[in-house]
N, C-alpha and C positions, 0 to 999 in steps of 0.2 A: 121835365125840361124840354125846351124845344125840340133839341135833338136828336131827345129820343124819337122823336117821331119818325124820323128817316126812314127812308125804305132803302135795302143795302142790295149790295152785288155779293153773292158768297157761292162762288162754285158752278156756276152759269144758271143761277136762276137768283130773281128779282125777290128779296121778303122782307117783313118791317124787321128792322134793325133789334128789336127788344126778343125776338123771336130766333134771332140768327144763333148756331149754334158749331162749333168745330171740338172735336176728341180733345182730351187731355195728354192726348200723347203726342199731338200736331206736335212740330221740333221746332214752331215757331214759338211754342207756347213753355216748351222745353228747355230748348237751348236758346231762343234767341236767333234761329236760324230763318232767316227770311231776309228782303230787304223791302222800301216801301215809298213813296214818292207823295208829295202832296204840290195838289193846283190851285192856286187860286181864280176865281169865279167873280166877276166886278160886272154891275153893272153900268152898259156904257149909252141907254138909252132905256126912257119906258118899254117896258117889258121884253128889253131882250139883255142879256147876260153871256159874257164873253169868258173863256178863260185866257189867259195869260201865258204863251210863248208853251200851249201845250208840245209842240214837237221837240224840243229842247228840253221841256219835263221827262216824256218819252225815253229820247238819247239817253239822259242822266239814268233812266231806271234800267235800260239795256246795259247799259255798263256796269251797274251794280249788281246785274243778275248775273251776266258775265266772271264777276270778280268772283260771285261767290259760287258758282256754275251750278245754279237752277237754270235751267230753261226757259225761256219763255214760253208762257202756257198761252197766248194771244198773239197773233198778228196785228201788225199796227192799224189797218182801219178797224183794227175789233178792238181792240184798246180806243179809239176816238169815238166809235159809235155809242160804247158805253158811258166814256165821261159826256157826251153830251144827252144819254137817257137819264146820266145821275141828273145834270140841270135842270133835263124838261121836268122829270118829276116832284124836283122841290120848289116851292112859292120864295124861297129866301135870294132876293137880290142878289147879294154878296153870297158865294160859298166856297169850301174849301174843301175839293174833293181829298179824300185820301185813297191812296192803292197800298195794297201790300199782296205779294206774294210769299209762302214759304215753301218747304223745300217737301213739306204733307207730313201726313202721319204711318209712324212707324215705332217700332221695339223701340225705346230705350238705350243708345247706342250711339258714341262721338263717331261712328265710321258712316261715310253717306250712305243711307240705303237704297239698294236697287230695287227699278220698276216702283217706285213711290211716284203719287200724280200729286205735282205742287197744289197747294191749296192760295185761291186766289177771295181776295174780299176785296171790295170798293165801298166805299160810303159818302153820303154828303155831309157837310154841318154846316149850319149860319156863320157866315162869316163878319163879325161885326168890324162896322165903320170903326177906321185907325181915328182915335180921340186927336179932335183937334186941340188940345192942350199940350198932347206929345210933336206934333205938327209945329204950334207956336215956339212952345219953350225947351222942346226935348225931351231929354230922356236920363235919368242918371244908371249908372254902369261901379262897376266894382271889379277890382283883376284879382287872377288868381292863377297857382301855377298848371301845365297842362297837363295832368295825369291822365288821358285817355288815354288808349289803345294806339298803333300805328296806323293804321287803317282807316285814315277819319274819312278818304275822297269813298270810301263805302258806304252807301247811303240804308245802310245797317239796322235793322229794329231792335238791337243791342243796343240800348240808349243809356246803359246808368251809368255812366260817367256824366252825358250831357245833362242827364236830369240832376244830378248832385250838382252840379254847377250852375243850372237852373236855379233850384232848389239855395243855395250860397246866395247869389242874388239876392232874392226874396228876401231870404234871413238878415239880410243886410238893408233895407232900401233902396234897393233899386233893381230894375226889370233886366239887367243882362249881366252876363259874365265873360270878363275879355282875358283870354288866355292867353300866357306866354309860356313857350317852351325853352328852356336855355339861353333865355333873355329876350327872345324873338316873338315877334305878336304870331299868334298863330289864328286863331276865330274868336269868338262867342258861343257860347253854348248852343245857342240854336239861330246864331246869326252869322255871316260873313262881317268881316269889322275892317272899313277901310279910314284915311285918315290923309289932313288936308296940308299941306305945307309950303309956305310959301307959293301960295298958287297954285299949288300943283297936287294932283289926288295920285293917294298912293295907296297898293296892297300889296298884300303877301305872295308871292307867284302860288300856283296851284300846284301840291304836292300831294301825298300821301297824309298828311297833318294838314288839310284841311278841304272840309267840302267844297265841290265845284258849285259852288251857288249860280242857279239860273239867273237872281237880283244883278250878283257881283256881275255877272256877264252883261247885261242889258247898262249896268251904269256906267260902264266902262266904254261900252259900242255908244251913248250916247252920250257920255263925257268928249270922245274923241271926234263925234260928229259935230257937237258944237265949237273945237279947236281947246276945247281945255287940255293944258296941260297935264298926262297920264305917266305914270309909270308903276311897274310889276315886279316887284324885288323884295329883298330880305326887311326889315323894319323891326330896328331894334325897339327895347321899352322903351328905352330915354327917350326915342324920339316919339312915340304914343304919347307920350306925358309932357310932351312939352308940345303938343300940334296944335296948329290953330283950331282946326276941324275937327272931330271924328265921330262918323259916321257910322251906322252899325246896317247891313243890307240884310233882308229876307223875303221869301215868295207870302208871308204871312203879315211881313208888319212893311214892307216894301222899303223903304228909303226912310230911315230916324239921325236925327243929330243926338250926338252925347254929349252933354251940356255938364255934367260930374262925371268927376271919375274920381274913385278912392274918397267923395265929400267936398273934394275941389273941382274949382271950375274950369272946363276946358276953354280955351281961348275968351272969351268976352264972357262967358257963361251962358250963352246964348247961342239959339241957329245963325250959324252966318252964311255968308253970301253964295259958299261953297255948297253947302247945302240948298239953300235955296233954289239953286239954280236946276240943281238933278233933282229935286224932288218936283218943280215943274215940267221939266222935260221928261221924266220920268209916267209924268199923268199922260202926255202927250202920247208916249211910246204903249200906252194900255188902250187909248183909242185907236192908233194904227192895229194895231196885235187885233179889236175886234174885227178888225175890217176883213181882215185875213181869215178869219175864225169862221165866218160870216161866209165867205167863197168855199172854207172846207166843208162846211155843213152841206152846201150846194153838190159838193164834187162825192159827196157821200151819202146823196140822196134823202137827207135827214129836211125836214119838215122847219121851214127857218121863218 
């Protein structure tokens, strides 16, 4: 498949991805001990390819190494230098970098081990164009209750909760899973999930029970640029189930309307106007983002 073909980042040197190899003792591969961040990569003219609000990507993964206290093994221009050698390297338009860090390889053992040097991987993969079918008509969705972990704003490589509920999805018909906890919306398995009412866009305030989505932030900065009416609060089910709107955000599938939930139709059963409007300014907000990308490349002496 295509992806394989990559050529990765594994430990400071460049090799094809089919070839890449880490211990079976790495605690990433162990316990789950790492955490990992993904960019999306759009292109915003022939032949050049931007990523999307990388320094806010960054921030989010500082804070997650923070949480789980790995170090940062890179400095921020050595984190940019590289997602932009991931880009130049691969021919795919659209791509979707990934990072992870773990915490390295060591004995067998829940206590952090000393003097271990985290183990870093980067990779590219194709990023395919979001289907203009999910664009026109949406997207259907299924709830279900929130049994992860505490710790969701940890952008964690601990993922089997989010993958079961993935996974629920599918088994179901339909591509996301909207979770509530104690009656209260809390995400999507692998999306932020905001929701339209009465005019007005609403989510979850950002806690501990749910990731700090890069999307959720950008629709919100440009929900409020345009004068739409915002707010950030608790949202019970009833009111998920009964919204005009909702919407599901992500750095991977960026701006989707939920047109079912549970088999029924949200609002008209169709994208409305709420949506419409952020998923246009939203495209807009990906041509700014190159422009900028486009100066950092210059300030980083990178070949543009």
């Amino acid at each position: 498949m295509e992806w394989q073909q990559a050529t990765c980042y594994l430990n400071g040197e460049f090799v094809p991805l089919a070839s890449a190899r880490i211990p079976v003792l790495d605690r990433g591969f162990i316990f789950g001990d790492g955490v990992y961040e993904v960019i999306p990569v759009d292109q915003v003219r022939p032949g050049f390819s931007a990523p999307f609000r990388a320094h806010e990507h960054f921030d989010r993964f500082d804070r997650s190494l923070a949480a789980v206290r790995i170090a940062n093994p890179l400095a921020r221009d050595e984190w940019l230098r590289l997602l932009a050698r991931l880009v130049e390297l691969h021919p795919w338009p659209r791509q979707s970098i990934y990072l992870q860090v773990t915490r390295g390889v060591a004995r067998r053992d829940h206590v952090f081990p000393a003097g271990v040097t985290p183990t870093v991987f980067a990779v590219s993969s194709p990023w395919p164009a979001i289907a203009a079918d999910q664009i026109e008509n949406g997207t259907a969705a299924v709830t279900h209750a929130d049994e992860r972990w505490l710790h969701c704003e940890i952008k964690s490589t601990s993922l089997l909760g989010n993958v079961l509920m993935k996974q629920f999805a599918i088994e179901h018909d339909a591509t996301e899973t909207v979770l509530f906890r104690n009656g209260f919306l809390t995400e999507g398995s692998s999306t932020n999930i905001l929701v339209m009412r009465g005019g007005k866009l609403l989510a979850p305030q950002k806690s501990n029970l749910i990731l700090p989505g890069i999307t959720y932030d950008v629709v919100f900065e440009i929900a409020r640029a345009h004068d739409l009416p915002c707010e950030v609060r608790t949202i019970s089910e009833a009111e998920v189930r009964s919204a005009d709107e909702i919407l599901l955000s992500s750095s991977g599938r960026e701006v989707l309307a939920i047109t079912r939930l549970d088999g029924k139709p949200v609002g008209e059963g169709r994208p409305g106007p709420g949506f419409r409007r952020i998923h246009a300014w939203y495209q807009q907000a990906k041509r700014d983002a190159a422009v900028r990308w486009h100066a950092e490349l210059q300030r980083l002496a990178v070949a543009v």
